[in-house]
C-alpha beads as a LAMMPS data file, in Angstrom:
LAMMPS data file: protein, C-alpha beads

355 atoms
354 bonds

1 atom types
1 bond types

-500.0 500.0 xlo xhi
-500.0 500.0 ylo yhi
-500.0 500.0 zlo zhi

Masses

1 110.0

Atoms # bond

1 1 1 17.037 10.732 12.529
2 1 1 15.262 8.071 14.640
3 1 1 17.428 4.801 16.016
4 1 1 17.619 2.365 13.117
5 1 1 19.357 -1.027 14.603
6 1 1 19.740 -4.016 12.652
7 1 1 18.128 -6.689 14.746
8 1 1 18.514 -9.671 12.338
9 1 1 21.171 -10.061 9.117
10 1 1 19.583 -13.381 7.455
11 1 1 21.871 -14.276 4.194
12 1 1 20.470 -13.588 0.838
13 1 1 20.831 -10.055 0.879
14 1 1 17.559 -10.068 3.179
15 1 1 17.840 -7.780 6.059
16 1 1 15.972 -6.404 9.363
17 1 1 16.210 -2.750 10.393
18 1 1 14.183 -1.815 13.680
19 1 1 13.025 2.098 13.317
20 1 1 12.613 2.820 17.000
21 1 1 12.426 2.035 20.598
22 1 1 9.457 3.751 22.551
23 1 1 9.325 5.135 25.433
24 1 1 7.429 5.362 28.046
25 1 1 5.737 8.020 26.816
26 1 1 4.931 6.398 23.414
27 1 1 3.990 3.066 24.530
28 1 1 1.265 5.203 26.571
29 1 1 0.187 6.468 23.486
30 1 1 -0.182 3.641 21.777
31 1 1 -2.142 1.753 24.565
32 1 1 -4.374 5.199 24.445
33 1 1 -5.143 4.341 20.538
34 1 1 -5.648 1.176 21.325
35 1 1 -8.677 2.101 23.088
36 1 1 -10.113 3.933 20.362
37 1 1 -9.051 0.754 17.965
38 1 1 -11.541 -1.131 19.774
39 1 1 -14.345 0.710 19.347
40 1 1 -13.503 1.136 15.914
41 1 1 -13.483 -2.757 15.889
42 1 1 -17.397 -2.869 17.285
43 1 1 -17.828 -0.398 14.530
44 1 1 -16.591 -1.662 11.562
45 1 1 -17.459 -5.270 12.089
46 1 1 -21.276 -4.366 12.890
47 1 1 -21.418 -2.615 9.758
48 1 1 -19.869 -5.477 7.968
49 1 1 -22.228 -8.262 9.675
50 1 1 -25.255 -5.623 8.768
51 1 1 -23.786 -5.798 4.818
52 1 1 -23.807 -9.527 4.794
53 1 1 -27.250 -9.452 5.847
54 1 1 -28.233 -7.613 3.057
55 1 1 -26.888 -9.848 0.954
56 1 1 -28.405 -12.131 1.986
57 1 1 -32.054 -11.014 2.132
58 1 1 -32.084 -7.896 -0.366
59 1 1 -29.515 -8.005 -2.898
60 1 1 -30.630 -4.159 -4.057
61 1 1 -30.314 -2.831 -0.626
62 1 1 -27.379 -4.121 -0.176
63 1 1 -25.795 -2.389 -3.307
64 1 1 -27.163 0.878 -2.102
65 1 1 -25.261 -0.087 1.558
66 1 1 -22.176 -0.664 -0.355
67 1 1 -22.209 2.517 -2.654
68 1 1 -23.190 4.610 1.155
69 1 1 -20.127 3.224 2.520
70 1 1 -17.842 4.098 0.219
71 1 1 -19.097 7.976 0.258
72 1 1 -18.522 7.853 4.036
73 1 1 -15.451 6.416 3.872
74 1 1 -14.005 9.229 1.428
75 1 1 -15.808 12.347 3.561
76 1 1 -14.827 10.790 6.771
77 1 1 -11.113 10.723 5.606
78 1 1 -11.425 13.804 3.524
79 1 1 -12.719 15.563 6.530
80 1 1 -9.437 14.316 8.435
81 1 1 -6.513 15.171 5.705
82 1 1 -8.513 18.546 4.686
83 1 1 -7.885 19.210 0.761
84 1 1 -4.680 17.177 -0.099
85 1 1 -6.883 16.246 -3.231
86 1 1 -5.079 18.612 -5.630
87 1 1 -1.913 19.791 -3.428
88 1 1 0.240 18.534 -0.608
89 1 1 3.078 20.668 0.929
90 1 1 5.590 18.470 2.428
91 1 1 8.795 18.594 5.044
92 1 1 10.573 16.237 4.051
93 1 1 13.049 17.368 6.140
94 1 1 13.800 20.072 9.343
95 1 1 15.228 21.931 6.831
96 1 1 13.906 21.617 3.343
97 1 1 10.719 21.963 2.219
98 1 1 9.053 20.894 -0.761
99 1 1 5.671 20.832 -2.867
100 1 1 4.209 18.379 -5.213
101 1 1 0.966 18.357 -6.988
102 1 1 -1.315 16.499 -9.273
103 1 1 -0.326 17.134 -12.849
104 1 1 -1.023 16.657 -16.042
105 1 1 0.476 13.667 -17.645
106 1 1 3.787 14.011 -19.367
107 1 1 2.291 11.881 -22.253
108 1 1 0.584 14.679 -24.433
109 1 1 0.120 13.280 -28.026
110 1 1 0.892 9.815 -26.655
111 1 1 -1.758 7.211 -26.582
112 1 1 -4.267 7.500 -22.940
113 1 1 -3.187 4.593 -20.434
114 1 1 -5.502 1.914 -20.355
115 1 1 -7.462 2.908 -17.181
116 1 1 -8.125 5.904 -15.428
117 1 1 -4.811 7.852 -14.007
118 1 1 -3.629 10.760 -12.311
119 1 1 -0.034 11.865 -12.082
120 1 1 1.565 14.470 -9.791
121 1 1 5.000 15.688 -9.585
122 1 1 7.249 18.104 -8.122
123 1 1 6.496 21.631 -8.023
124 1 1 10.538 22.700 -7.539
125 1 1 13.149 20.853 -9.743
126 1 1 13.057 18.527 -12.437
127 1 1 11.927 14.999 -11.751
128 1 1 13.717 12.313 -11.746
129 1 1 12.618 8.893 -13.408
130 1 1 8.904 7.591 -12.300
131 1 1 7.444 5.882 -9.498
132 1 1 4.250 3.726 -10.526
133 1 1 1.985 3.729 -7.722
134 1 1 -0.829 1.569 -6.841
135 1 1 -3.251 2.601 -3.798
136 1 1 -5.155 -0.390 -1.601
137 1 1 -8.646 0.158 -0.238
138 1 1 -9.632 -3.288 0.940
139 1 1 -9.606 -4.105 -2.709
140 1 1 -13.300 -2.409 -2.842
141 1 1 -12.757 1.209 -2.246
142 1 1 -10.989 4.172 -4.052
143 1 1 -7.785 5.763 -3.433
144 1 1 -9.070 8.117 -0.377
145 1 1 -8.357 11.735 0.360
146 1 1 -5.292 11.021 2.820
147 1 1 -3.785 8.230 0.415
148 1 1 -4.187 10.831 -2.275
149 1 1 -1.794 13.086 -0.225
150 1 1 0.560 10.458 0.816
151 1 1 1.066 10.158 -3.109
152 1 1 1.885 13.742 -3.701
153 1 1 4.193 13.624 -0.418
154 1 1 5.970 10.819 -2.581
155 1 1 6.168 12.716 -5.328
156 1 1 7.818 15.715 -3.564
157 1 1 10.303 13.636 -1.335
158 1 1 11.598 11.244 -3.766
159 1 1 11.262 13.952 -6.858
160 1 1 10.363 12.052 -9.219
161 1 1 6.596 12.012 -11.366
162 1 1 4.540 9.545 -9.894
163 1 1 2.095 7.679 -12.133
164 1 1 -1.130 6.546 -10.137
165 1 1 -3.146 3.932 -12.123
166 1 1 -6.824 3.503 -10.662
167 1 1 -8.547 -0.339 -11.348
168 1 1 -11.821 -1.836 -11.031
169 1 1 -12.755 -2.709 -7.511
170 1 1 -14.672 -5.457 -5.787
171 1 1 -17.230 -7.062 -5.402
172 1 1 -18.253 -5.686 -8.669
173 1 1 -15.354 -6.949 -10.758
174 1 1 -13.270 -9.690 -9.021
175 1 1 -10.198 -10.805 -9.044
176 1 1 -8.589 -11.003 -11.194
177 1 1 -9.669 -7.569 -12.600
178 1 1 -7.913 -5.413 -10.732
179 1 1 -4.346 -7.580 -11.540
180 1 1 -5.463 -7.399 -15.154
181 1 1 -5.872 -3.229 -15.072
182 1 1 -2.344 -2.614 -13.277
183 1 1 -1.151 -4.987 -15.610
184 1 1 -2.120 -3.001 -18.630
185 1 1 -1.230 -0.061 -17.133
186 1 1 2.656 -0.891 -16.615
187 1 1 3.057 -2.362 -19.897
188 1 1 1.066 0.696 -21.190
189 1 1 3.755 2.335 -18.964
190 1 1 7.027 0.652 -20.448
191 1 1 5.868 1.363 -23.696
192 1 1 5.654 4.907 -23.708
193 1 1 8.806 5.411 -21.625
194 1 1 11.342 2.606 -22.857
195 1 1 14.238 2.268 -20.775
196 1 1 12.955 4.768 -17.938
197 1 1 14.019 4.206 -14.831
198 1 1 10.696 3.638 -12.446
199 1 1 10.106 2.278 -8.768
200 1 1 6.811 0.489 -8.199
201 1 1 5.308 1.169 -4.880
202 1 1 2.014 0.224 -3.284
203 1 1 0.619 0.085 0.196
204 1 1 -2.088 -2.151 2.244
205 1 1 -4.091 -4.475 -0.502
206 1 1 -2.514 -2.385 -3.240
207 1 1 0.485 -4.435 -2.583
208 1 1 -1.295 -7.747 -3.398
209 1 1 -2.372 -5.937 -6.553
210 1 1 0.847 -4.601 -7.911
211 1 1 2.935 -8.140 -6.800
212 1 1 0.286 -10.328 -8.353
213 1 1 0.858 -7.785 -11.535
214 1 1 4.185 -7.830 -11.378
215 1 1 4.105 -11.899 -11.516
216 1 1 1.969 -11.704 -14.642
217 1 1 4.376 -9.304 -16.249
218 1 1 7.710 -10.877 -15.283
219 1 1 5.947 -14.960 -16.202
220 1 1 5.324 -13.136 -19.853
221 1 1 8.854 -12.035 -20.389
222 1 1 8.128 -8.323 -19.721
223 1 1 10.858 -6.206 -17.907
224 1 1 10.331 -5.438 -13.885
225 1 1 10.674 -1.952 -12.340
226 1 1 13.908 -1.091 -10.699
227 1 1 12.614 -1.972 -7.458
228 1 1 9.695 -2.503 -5.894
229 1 1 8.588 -0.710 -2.530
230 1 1 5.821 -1.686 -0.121
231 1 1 3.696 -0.214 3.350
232 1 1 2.105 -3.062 5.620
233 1 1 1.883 -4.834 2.439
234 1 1 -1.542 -7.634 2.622
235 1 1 0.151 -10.093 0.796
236 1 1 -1.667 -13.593 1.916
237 1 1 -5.555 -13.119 1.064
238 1 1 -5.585 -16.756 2.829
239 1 1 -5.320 -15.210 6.296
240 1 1 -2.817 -17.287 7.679
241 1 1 -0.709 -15.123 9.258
242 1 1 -0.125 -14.952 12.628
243 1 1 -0.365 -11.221 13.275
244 1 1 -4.478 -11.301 11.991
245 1 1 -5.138 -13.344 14.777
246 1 1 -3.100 -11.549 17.522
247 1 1 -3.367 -8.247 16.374
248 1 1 -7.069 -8.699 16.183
249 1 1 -7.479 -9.952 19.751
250 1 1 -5.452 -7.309 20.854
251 1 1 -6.286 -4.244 19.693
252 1 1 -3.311 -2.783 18.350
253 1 1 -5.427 -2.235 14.771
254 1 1 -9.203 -0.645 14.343
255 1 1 -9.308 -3.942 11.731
256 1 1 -10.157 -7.877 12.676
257 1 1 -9.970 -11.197 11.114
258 1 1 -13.415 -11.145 10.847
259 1 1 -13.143 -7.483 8.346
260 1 1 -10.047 -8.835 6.421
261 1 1 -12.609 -11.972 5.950
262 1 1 -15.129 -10.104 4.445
263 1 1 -13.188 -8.183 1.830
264 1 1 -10.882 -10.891 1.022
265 1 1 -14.533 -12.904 -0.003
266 1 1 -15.661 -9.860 -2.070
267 1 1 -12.633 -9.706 -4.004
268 1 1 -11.966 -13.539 -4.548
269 1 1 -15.812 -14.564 -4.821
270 1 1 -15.064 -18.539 -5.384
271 1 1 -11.130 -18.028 -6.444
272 1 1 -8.830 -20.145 -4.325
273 1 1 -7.276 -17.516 -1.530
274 1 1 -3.398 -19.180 -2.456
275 1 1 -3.934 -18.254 -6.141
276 1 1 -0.565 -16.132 -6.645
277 1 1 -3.066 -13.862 -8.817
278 1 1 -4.821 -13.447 -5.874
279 1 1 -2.236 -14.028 -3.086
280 1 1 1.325 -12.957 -4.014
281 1 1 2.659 -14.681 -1.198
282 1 1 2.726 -17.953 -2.933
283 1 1 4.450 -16.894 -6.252
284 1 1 7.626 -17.307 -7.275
285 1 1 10.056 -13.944 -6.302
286 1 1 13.469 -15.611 -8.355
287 1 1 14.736 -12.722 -10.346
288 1 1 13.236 -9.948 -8.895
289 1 1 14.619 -5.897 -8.529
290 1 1 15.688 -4.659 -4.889
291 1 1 13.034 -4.320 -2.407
292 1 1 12.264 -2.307 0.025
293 1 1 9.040 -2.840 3.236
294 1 1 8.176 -0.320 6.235
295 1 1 5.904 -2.223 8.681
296 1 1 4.685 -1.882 12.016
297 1 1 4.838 -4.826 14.613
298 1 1 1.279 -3.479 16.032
299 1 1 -0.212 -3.995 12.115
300 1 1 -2.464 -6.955 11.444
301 1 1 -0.976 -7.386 9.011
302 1 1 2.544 -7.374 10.171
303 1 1 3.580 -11.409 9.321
304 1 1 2.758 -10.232 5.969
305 1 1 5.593 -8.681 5.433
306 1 1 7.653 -11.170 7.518
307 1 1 6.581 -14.110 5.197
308 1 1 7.342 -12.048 2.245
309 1 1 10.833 -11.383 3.588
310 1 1 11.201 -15.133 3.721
311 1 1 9.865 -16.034 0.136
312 1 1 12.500 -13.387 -1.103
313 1 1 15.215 -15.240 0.637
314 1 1 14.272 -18.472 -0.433
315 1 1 14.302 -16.663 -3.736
316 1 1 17.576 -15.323 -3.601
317 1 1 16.896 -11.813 -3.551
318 1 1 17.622 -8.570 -2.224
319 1 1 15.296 -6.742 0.527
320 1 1 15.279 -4.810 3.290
321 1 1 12.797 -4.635 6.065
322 1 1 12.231 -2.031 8.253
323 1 1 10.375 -2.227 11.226
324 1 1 8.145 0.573 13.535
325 1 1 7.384 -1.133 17.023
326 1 1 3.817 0.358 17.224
327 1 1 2.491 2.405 14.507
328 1 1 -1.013 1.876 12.835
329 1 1 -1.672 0.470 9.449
330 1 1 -0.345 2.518 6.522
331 1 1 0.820 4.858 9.136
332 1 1 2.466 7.247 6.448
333 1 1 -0.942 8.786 5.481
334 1 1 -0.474 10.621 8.978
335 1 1 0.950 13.923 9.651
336 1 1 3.365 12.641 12.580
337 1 1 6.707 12.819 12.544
338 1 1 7.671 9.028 11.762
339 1 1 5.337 9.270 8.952
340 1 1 7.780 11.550 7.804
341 1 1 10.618 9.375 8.590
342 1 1 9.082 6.766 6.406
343 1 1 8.555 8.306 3.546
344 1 1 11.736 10.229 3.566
345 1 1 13.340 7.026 3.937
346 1 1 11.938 5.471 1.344
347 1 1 12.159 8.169 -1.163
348 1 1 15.781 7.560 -0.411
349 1 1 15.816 4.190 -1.503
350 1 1 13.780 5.170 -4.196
351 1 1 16.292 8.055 -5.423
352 1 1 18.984 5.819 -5.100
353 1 1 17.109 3.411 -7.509
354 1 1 15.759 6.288 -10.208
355 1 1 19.666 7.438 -10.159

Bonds

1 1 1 2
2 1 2 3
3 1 3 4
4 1 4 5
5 1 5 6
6 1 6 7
7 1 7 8
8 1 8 9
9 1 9 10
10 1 10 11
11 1 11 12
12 1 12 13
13 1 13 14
14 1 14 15
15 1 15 16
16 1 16 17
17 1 17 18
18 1 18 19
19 1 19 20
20 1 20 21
21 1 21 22
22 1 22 23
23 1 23 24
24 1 24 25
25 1 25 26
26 1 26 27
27 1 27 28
28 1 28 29
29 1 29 30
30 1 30 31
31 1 31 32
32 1 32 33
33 1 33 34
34 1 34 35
35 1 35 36
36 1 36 37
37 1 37 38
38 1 38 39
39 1 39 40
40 1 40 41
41 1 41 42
42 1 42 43
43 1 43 44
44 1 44 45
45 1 45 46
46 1 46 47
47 1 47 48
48 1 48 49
49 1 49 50
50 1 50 51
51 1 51 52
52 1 52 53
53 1 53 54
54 1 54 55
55 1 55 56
56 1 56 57
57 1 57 58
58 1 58 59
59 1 59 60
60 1 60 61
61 1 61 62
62 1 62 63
63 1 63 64
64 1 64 65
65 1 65 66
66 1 66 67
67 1 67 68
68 1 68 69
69 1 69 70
70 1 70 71
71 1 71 72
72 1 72 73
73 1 73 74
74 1 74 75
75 1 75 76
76 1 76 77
77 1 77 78
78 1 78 79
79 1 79 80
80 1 80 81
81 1 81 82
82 1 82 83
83 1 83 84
84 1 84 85
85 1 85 86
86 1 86 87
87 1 87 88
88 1 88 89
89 1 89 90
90 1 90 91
91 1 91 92
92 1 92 93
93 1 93 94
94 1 94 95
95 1 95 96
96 1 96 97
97 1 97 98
98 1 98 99
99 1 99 100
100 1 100 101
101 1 101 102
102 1 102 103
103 1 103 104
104 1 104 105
105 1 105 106
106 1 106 107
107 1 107 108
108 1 108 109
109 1 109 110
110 1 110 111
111 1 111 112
112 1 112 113
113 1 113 114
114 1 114 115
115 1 115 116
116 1 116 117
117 1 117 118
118 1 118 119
119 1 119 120
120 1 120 121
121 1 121 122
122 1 122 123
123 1 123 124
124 1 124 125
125 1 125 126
126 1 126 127
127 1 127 128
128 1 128 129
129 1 129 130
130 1 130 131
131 1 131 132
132 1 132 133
133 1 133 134
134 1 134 135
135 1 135 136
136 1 136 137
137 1 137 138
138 1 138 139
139 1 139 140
140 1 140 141
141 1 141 142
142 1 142 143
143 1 143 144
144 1 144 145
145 1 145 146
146 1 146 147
147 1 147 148
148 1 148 149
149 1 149 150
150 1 150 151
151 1 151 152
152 1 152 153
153 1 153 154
154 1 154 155
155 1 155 156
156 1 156 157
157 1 157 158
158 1 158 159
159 1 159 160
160 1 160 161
161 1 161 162
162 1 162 163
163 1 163 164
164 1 164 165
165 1 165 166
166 1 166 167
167 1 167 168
168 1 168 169
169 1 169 170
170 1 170 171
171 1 171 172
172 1 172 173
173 1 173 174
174 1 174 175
175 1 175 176
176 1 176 177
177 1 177 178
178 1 178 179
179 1 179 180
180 1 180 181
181 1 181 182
182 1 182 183
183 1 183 184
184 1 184 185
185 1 185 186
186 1 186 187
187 1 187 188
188 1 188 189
189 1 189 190
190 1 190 191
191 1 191 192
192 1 192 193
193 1 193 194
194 1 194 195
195 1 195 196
196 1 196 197
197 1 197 198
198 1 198 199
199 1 199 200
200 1 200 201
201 1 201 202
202 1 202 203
203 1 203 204
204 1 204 205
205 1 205 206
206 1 206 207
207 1 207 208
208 1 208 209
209 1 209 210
210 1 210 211
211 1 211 212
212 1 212 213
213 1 213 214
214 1 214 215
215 1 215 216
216 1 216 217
217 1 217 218
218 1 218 219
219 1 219 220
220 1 220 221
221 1 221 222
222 1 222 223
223 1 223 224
224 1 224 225
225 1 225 226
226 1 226 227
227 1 227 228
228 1 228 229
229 1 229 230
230 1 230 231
231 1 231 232
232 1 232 233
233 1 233 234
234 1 234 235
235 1 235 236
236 1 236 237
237 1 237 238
238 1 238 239
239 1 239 240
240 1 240 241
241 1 241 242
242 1 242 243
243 1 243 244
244 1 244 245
245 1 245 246
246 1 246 247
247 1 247 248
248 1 248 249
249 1 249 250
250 1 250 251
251 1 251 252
252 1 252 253
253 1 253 254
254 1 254 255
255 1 255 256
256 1 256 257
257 1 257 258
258 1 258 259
259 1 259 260
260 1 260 261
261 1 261 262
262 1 262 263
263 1 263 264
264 1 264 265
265 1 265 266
266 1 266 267
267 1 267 268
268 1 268 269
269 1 269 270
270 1 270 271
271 1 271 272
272 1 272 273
273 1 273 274
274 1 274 275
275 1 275 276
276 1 276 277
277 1 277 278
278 1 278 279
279 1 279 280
280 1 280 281
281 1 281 282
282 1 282 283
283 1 283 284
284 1 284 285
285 1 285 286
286 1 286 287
287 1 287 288
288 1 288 289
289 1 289 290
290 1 290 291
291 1 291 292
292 1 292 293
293 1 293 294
294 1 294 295
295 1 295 296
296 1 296 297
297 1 297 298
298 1 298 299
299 1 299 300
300 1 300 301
301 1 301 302
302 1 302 303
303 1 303 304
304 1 304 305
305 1 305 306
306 1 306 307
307 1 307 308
308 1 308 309
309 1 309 310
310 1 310 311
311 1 311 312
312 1 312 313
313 1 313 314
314 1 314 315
315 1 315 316
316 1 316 317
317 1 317 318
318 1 318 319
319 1 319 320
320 1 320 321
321 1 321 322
322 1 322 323
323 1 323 324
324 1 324 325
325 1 325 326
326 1 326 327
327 1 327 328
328 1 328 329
329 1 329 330
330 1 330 331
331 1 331 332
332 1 332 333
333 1 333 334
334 1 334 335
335 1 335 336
336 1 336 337
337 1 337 338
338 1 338 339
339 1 339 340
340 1 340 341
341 1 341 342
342 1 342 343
343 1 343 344
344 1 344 345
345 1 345 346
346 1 346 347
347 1 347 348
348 1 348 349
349 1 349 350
350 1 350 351
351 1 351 352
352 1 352 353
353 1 353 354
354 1 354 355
């Protein structure tokens, strides 16, 4: 197990883990990606500057652009994680290794949830209470090939059924559609399992999703999950944190201010950015379940996570934060080995919470 060091123990219950301390060797590495982050930088924000054109002088092109991209963007990341559509196998530890697939639901002769869904579970053992997952994408693109696998990988390490709702994505149905379809889909959840013991988790702008859900349930007197676990969690659609600025100018991340921009307008389209519905950041966290966030201090979106650790303590609550010194954004889609620690880690917290 890597060095986990606790490097700051705020009071109310909210607490700092660092995960490592590179090397020579690693910080090598990482100045190596970094490299390669900024020409996917030039990249990405050329084709976003090319969109807005579009939409500005050919609205019809520009949907044709948009539906292009998001092809690419599921065979270029299909064409890195191979075929982890339908199966994922998993070492979850040096010694134990495990399976989990997509499944069919475990609600046969139950009512159909609300929106689109896939589940996937174990392939050894019986599972263990649900997680209830909910993917990110910039808010405008489906759950891709590799985020697909990191789901099953959840599945297998933390063996329990996982319940993956999909939602309707931006630009073509703002916010707050999206909220409104995970929304439906827990209570659609807590219905058919009353009393079940579940874990939400959610990664990148899947996070802003599920907490601004999670706000609408818990303001309309509906029951939380047992905790709540998040990966470089976008939280603050308002861009104020630091880390989109520094990150940005230095290269640690193939994203920019300028691409967080750009989505955060196709999703909000004329909504104020420090709408909680839009921007968990600014809700009100009194009351919640445990939490649990794995971040990287390379992410953009890094502050994120560090301003969310501070609402929770104003709040009262319980979290703990755990911190990579430089790993990439949702770094647990990768096949590396503190990938694994991640999600091994927090399928731990999450059996701990399903038990």
């Amino acid at each position: 197990m890597s060095l986990s060091l606790a490097i700051d123990q705020p009071a109310a219950g909210v607490r700092f883990e660092a995960m490592d301390r590179p090397g020579a060797l690693e910080w090598a590495a990482a100045a190596q990606r970094r490299l390669g982050f900024r020409a996917l930088q030039v990249i990405n924000v050329a084709a976003l500057r090319y969109g807005v054109r579009l939409k500005e002088t050919d609205e019809a092109a520009y949907w044709r652009f948009l539906a292009h991209r998001r092809r690419l963007h599921q065979r270029l990341d299909r064409s890195i994680a191979g075929d982890v559509a339908l199966s994922q196998s998993v070492q979850v530890s040096p010694s134990v290794q495990i399976e989990a697939v997509r499944t069919a639901g475990p609600h046969a002769g139950l009512p159909s949830p609300p929106v689109p869904s896939d589940w996937f579970a174990p392939v050894k053992g019986e599972p263990r209470g649900f997680v209830f997952y909910v993917h990110g994408g910039s808010f405008i693109a489906e759950r891709s090939p590799r985020i697909t696998g990191l789901v099953a990988r959840f599945a297998a390490a933390a063996g329990a059924r996982v319940f993956a709702p999909n939602y309707r994505l931006a630009p073509e149905h703002p916010c707050p559609a999206a909220v409104e379809d995970i929304v439906a889909a827990f209570h659609w959840f807590r219905r058919t399992w009353p009393g079940e013991p579940v874990v939400a988790l959610a990664e990148s702008a899947g996070a802003a999703i599920l907490l601004a859900a999670l706000h609408q349930v818990k303001a309309g007197g509906g029951a939380l999950p047992d905790a709540v676990v998040l990966l470089s969690p976008w939280a603050d659609l308002s861009l104020q944190s630091w880390s989109v600025i520094a990150a940005s100018l230095a290269g640690t991340t193939p994203y920019t201010m300028e691409c967080l921009a750009v989505m955060a307008h196709l999703y909000l389209q004329g909504r104020p950015a420090t709408d909680p519905i839009a921007s968990p950041l600014f809700g009100d966290f009194t009351g919640w379940p445990p939490m649990l966030i794995h971040a990287s201090k390379g992410d953009i979106l890094y502050d994120d996570a560090v301003r969310l650790a501070d609402k929770v303590r104003e709040a009262g609550g319980d979290l703990t934060v755990r911190l990579w010194a430089a790993e990439t954004h949702v770094w647990e889609r990768m096949l590396t080995a503190k990938a694994r620690q991640s999600i091994e880690l927090a399928a731990g917290f999450m059996r701990r919470h399903l038990n």
